[in-house]
N, C-alpha and C positions, 0 to 999 in steps of 0.2 A: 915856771908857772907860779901865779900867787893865787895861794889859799883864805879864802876869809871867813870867819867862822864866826855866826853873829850868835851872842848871848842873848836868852829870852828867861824867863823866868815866869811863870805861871800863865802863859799865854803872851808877855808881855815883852816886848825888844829893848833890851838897854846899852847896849853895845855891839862891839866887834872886835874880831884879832883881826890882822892881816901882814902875811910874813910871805916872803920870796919875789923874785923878778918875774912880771907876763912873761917877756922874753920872745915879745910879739914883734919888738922894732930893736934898733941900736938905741944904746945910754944916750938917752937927752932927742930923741926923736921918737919913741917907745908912745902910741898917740893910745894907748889903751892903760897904762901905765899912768899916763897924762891924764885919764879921764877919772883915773880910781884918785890919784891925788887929790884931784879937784874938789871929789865928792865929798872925799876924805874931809877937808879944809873945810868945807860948807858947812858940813853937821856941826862941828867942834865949834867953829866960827858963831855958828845958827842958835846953838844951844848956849853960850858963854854971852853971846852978847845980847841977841834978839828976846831969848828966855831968860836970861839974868839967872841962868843955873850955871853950879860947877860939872866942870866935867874932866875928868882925870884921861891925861893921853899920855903917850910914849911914841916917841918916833925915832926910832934907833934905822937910821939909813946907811948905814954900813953893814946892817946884819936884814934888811928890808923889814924891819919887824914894826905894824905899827898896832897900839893896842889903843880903844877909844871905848870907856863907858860914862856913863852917865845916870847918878844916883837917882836925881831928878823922873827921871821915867815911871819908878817904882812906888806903890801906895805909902812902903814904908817907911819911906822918905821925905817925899812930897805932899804937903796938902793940897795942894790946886791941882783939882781932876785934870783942869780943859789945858794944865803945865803939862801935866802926868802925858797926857791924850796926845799931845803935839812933840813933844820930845819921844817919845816912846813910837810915834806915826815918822818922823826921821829918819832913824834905824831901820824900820820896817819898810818903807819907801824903796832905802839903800837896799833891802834886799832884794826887793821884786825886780831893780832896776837893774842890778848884778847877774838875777837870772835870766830877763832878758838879753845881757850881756852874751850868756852861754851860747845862744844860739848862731853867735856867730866864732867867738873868742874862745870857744870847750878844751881847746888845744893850751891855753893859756892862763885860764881861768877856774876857781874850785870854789863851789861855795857851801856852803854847811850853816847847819843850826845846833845849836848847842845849849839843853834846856837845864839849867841849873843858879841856883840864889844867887846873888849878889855873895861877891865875899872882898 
């Protein structure tokens, strides 16, 4: 099962963890697996190049652990609301889209919120 646990801070989404195998298919055929990568790659991709913000990841795949925030989301970070609004609208996207996910994937999938600052 992979768990992912998105970071919010005062209403606001700035990240995520995500550690363990779905364990929905085999290595390298795994299409649920395949689909969180994807998302994965999007945001980090979406935030570093289309918003010209940084965003701190870790992808240790040997231990399935990946962790992905992003400063940028946060007032007290960022000055540009409409940066603030669209990076911080990414993470939150990834969640709804996650739980959507559950309805079919609950056997493979965990999702959580996890309300505390930036550190």
């Amino acid at each position: 099962m992979t768990k992912v646990v998105f970071f919010r801070s005062n209403g606001i989404y700035y990240g995520f963890e995500e550690q363990g195998h779905t364990g929905y298919g085999d290595a390298g055929d795994d299409v649920l697996c395949a689909a969180l990568s994807a998302m994965t790659m999007l945001i980090i991709n979406t935030v570093e190049v289309a918003y010209a913000s940084d965003v701190e990841y870790t992808i240790d795949e040997g231990a399935t652990h990946i962790m992905v925030r992003a400063k940028a989301a946060l007032p007290e970070f960022e000055e540009d609301e409409r940066k603030r609004y669209a990076i911080s609208g990414l993470f939150m996207s990834y969640y709804y889209q996650l739980n959507e996910l559950l309805e079919e994937y609950y056997d493979f999938l965990d999702v959580d919120v996890k309300d505390m600052d930036y550190v």
